[in-house]
N, C-alpha and C positions, 0 to 999 in steps of 0.2 A: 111346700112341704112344711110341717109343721116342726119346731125345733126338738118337741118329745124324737120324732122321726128320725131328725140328724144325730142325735143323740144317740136311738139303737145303731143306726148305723156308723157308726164311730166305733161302738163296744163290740159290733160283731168283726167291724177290722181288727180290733185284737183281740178278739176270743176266739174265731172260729176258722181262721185260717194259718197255718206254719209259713210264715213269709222269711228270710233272711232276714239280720238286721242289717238296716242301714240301706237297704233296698228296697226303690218305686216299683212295684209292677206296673205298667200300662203295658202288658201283653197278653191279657186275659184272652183278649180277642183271639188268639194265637195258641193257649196253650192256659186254662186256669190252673191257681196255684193250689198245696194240697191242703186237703182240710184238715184239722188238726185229729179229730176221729177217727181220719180214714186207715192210720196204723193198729190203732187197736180192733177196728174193726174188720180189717183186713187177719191180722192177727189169731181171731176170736174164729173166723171164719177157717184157715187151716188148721189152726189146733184142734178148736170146740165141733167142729162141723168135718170137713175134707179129713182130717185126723184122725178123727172118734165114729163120726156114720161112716165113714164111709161110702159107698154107692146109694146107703140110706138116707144119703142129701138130700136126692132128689124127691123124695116123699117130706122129708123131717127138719131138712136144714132152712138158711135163712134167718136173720136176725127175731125171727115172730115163729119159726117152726110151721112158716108156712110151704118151705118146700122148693129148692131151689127150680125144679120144673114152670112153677109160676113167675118167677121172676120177671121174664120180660112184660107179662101183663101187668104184675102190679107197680113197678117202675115205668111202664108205660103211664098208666093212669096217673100216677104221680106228675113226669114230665106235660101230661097233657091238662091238668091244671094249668100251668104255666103259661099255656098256650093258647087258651080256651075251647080246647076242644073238650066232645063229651065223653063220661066214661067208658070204655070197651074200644074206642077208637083209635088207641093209640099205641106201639109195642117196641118195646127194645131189641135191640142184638143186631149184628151183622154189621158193615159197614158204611158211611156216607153213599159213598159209590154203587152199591152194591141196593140201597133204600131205593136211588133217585132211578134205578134200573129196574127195579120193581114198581115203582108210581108210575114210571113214565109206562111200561108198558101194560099196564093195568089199565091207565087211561087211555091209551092206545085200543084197545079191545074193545072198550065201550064204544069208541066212533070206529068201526070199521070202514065208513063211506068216507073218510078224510084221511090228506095225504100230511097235511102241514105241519109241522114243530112251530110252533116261534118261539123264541126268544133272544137275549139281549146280547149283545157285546161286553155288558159288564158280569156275565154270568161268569160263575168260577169254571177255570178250564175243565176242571175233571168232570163237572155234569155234561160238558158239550163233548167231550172225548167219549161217553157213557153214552148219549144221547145216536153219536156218529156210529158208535159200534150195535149199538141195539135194531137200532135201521136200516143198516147192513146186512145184519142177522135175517133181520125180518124179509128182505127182499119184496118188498109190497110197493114198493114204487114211495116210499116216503120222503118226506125231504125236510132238513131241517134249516128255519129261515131264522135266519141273524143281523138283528137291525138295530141300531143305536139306542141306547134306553129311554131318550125323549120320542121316539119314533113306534115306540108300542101300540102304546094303542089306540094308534090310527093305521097300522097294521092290520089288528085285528079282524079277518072278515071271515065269508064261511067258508073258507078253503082249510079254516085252523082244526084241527084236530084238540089241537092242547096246547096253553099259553105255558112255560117251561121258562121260570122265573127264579133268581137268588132274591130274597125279599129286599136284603142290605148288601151293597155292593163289597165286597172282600178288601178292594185296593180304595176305595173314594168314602166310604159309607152313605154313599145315597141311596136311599131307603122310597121303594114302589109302594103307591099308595093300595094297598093288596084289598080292600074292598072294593076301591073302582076297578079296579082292573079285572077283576073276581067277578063282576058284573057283566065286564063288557064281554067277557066268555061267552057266560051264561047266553048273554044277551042274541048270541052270534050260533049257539051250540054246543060250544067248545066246551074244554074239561079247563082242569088249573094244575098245576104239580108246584109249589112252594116250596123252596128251598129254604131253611132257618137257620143255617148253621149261625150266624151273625146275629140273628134275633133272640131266640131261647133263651131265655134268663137275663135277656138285656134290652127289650123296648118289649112293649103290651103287644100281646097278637091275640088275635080272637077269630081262631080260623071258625068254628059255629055260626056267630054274627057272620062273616063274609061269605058262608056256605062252602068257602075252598075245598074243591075233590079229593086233593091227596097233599100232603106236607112231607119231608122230609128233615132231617139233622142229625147235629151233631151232640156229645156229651161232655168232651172235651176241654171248650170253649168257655163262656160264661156259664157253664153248669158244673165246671170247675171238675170231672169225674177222672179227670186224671189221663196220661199219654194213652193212643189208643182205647180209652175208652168206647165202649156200644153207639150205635147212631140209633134214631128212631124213626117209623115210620106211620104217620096218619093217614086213614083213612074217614072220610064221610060216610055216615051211618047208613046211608043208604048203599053206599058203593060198599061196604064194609061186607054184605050179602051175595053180591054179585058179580064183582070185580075177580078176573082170572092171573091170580097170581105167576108170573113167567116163570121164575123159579119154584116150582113146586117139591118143597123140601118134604124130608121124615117127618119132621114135628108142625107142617106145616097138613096134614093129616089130618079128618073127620075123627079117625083112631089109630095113633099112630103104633100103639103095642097090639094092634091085631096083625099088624104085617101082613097086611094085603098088597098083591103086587101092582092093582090099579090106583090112582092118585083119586083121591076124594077130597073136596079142599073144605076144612076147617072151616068152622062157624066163628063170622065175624073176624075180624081184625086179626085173628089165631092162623088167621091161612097165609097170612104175610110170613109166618114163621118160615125159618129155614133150615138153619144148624142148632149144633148145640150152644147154649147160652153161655159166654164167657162167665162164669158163675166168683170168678175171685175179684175180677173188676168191677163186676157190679156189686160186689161186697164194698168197696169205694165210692161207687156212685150213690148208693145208700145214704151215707156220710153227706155226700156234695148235697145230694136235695132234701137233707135235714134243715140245711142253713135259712131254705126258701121256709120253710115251715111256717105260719103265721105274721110272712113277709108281701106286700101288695105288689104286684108288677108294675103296678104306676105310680107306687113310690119310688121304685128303684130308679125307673124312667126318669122322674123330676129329679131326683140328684144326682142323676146321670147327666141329664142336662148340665144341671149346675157345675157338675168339676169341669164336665167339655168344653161350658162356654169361660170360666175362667181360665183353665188354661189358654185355648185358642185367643182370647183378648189378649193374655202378658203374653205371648208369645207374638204377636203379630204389631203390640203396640213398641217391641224392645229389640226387631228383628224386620228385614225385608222378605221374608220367607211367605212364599205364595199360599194360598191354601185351597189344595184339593177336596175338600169337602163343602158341600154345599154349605152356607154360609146361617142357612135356616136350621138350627137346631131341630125341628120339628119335622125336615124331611131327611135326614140321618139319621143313624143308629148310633150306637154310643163309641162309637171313636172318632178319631182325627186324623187325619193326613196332609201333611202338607208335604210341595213339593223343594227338592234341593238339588241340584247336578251331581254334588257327590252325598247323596242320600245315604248311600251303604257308610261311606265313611264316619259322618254324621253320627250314623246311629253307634256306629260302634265306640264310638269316642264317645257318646252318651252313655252306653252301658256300662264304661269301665269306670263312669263317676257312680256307678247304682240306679241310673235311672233304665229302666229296661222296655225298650218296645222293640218294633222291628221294620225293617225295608221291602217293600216291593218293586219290583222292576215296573218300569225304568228308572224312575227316581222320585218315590214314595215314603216320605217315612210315616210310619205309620202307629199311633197310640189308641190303645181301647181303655176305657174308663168303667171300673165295676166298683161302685159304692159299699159292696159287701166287705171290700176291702183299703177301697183307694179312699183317705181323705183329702180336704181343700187344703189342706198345707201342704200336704205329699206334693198336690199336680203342682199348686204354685209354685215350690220350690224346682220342681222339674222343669217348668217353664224359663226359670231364672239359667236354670243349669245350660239346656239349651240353646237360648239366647247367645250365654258368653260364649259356645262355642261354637259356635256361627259367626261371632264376632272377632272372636279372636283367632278365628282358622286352626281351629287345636286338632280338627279332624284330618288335618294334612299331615300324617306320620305312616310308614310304611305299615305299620301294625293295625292300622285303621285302615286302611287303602286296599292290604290283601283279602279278597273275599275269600269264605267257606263254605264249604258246600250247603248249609241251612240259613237262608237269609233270613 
């Protein structure tokens, strides 16, 4: 990365994000922080719009007066920059869970003659809860097949229906190489369903280049959109035609203000639709993917590298703490994990010096690194902080020990 490069990204850590002072983030992964926009724009939005139209939002409102009704497409198209998908492909609203229940069984539809699920053991619990309940539903004799992440894809054969992937593992950040694997579907028949919640705004994807069927995510995360924030969902422009939506919503509708009582599903990406668009949130998310605006994903990436691999060096060279993430920057995404016995404790004796990440079970601690905001002296110092307390056992105090219900 070129130094002009570090340089924006230094100024955009303190122009464009509200951070505490005297506070690391490294929990973006977790939870991004808010943008400094997103009050007045949130603001602007109940006064000047929800205050003043009225129900004429939905025609007039939106930062451009394009009409809050459009919103999930044109925040679609915006996230799916990001991601390399093409325009029309891609659409906000509803939740993670609720996307990966709709790709999956969209792809399900297309292979009618296949029983298989696969996917990994490192997938996040709630797509394999979504995946177990959707197949049950369905009663077709489905099954969903759960095998180690190095075990994929030599799995793969034509029994697979749909290869049913997190791209970046949640607890470890080991990161599937999503064009081969995207191939060997193809290769065999199958479809793809892509999970991003860990990727979007935080390592290069190019679902186009890889052809991948259907993508999912979140807004939350490295896209910084704030708690609860919209998830989104991709489809392939081909499936984008054809593909039968499981939830067929109002707005998911050829025309949804003729109130006809049979379902007609929505041209392109539009039939993904369901409810009504969180329309104040996404007055937020607005804000959050302003910051992307004239920012490269593989820039991001290279000085994402760069904070991960210096912290993970001072941390491992000052410290016997294992480390759970593959050791290759280039098949990770951008955080870190490493392992501790008392992990929880750890971390929280971490946060109460300002440096803020978080724990996963069993004994994970866990930091995501976002160049939009994190600089190289922020991780180094949190690296140092770290260290000594590992060193010095400071994490052994009752008020560090008792867990809370949000790890």
């Amino acid at each position: 990365m070129k130094t002009s490069s570090i340089a924006m990204f230094e100024a955009l850590a303190l122009d464009a994000f509200d951070l505490p002072e005297g506070v690391t983030y490294l929990d973006g992964n977790s939870l991004g922080p808010l943008p400094k926009a997103a009050r007045a724009r949130v603001d602007s939005m109940l006064k000047e719009e929800w205050g003043k139209l009225l129900i004429g939002g939905w025609n007039a409102g939106g930062a451009d007066g394009e009409g809050w009704m459009d919103q999930p497409l044109i925040q679609g198209d915006r996230i799916g920059h990001l991601i390399g998908a093409p325009k029309g492909t891609t659409l906000v609203g509803e939740t993670l869970s609720i996307r990966l229940y709709q790709a999956l069984a969209a792809a399900l539809s297309l292979r009618p003659d296949r029983k298989v699920v696969l996917t990994d053991s490192g997938n996040f619990p709630s797509d394999l809860y979504m995946a177990q309940a959707l197949l049950e539903t369905l009663g077709q004799g489905h099954e969903l097949v759960i095998v180690e992440p190095e075990e994929v894809a030599d799995r793969i054969g034509d029994d697979v229906a749909v290869l049913m992937l997190t791209h970046v593992d949640y607890r470890s950040g080991r990161m599937h190489d999503m064009a081969a694997l995207t191939k060997a579907a193809h290769d065999i028949g199958a479809l793809t369903v892509w999970d991003l919640a860990h990727s979007a705004g935080a390592v290069v994807v190019d679902l186009a280049g890889c052809e991948a069927d259907f993508a999912v995510g979140c807004t939350y995360k490295y896209l910084n959109g704030g708690p609860g924030a919209p998830a989104f969902i991709h489809a392939r422009e081909d499936h984008c035609e054809t593909a039968r939506p499981v939830l067929a919503g109002w707005l998911g509708h050829a025309a949804p203000f003729a109130f006809e009582q049979a379902y007609r599903p929505g041209p392109g990406i539009s039939r993904f639709r369901v409810g009504t668009p969180p329309i104040v949130q996404m007055a937020a998310l607005e804000t959050a993917l302003d910051v992307f605006d004239g920012v490269e994903m593989a820039d991001i990436r290279a000085r994402s590298i760069a904070l991960s691999q210096g912290f993970v060096e001072r941390v491992l060279d000052k410290t016997d703490l294992q480390l759970a993430s593959d050791p290759d920057p280039q098949k990770r995404g951008s955080q870190i994990s490493l392992h501790h016995a008392e992990g929880y404790a750890v971390m929280q004796a971490l946060i109460a010096r300002g440096v803020v990440g978080d724990f996963r079970a069993p004994d994970i601690l866990r930091f995501g690194f976002a160049p939009l905001y994190n600089s190289r002296a922020d991780v180094l110092s949190a690296a140092d902080e770290l260290a000594e307390i590992v060193a010095s056992e400071a994490w052994n105090r009752p008020e560090f020990l008792t867990r809370k219900a949000v790890t």
